[in-house]
C-alpha positions, 0 to 999 in steps of 0.5 A, a space after each residue: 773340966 778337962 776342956 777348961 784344963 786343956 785351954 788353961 795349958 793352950 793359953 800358957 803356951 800361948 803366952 810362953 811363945 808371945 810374951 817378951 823374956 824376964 830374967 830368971 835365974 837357973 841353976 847350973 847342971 851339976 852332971 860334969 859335961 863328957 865334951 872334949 870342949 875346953 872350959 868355957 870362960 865364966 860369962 859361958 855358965 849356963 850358955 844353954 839355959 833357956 832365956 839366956 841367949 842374946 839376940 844376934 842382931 838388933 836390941 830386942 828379938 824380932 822374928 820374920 820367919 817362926 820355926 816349922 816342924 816338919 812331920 818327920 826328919 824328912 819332910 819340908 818345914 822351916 828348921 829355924 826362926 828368920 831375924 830381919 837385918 840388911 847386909 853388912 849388919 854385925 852379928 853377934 854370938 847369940 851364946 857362948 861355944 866353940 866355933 865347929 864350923 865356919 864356911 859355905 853351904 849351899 852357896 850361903 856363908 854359914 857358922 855353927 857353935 857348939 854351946 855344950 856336948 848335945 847343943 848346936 846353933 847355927 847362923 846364917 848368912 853369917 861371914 865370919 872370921 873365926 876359924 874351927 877350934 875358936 871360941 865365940 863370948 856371948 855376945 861378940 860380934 861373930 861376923 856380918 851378915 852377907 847377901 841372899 839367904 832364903 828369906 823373902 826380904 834379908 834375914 839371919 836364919 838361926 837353928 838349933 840341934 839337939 843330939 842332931 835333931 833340930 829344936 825351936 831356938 825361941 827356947 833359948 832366948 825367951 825365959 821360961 814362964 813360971 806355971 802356977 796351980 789351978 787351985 789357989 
């Protein structure tokens, strides 16, 4: 029993990483947020819900490059998922924040938004003209994407943090699947 169970929860998450995202609806934290970020517009609730996101290039997510957890905070691993698109291409504001960084890192344009008090996304390579300080809507045109990268053909690189530690973006752009009891 335990092996058919321990298929049943691979077969899930199987499913849960592959399946294309269905809406679903969610309800908004009723804990008041302790960020000093001002109060997003109404387009911003639930920013940081999963399946919310939008894709930041393209109409539908296509992923080049999966998200690679490392052993350990140290180690090599891939912090991040790889979304293919040619330079020049608009990028949009996967979620709503505040923009907390826009700059160069590592000689690659970069922006990070902060989404909620624990939730940072961060693009690259993204030029933007936003400053530190401004507000990104879900789904504005952020910046375009510039040359180089890591990837091995042109990419927007896209990682999220939580509390500072960096987590699977796919999370926040897949819905999250709906568990049903083994029994009927």
């Amino acid at each position: 029993m335990n092996r058919f169970v321990s298929c049943v929860y691979s077969l899930v998450l199987t499913l849960f990483l592959v399946s294309p995202a269905v809406p679903v609806a969610v309800a908004a934290p009723s804990v008041p947020s302790t960020s000093s970020i001002p109060a997003p517009p109404a387009d911003a609730t639930a920013a940081a819900s999963p399946g919310k996101w939008l894709p930041p290039v393209g109409t539908a997510l296509q992923v080049s490059g999966r998200y690679r957890a490392p052993p350990n905070r140290y180690a090599s691993g891939h912090r991040g998922i790889d979304l293919p698109a040619l330079p020049g291409a608009a990028v949009l504001a996967p979620t709503a924040g505040e923009v907390t960084f826009a700059g160069v890192v590592a000689d690659r344009p970069l922006v990070t938004i902060r989404v909620d008090a624990q939730t940072l996304v961060s693009l690259e390579p993204v030029r933007s003209e936003f400053v530190i300080g401004d507000f990104v809507s879900r789904g504005a045109v952020l910046g375009e994407m510039a040359s180089g990268g890591h990837c091995y053909a042109e990419c927007v690189h896209v990682g999220v943090r939580i509390d500072g530690a960096y987590v699977n973006p796919m999370r926040f752009f897949l819905a999250r699947p709906i568990l049903l009891p083994l029994s009927g």
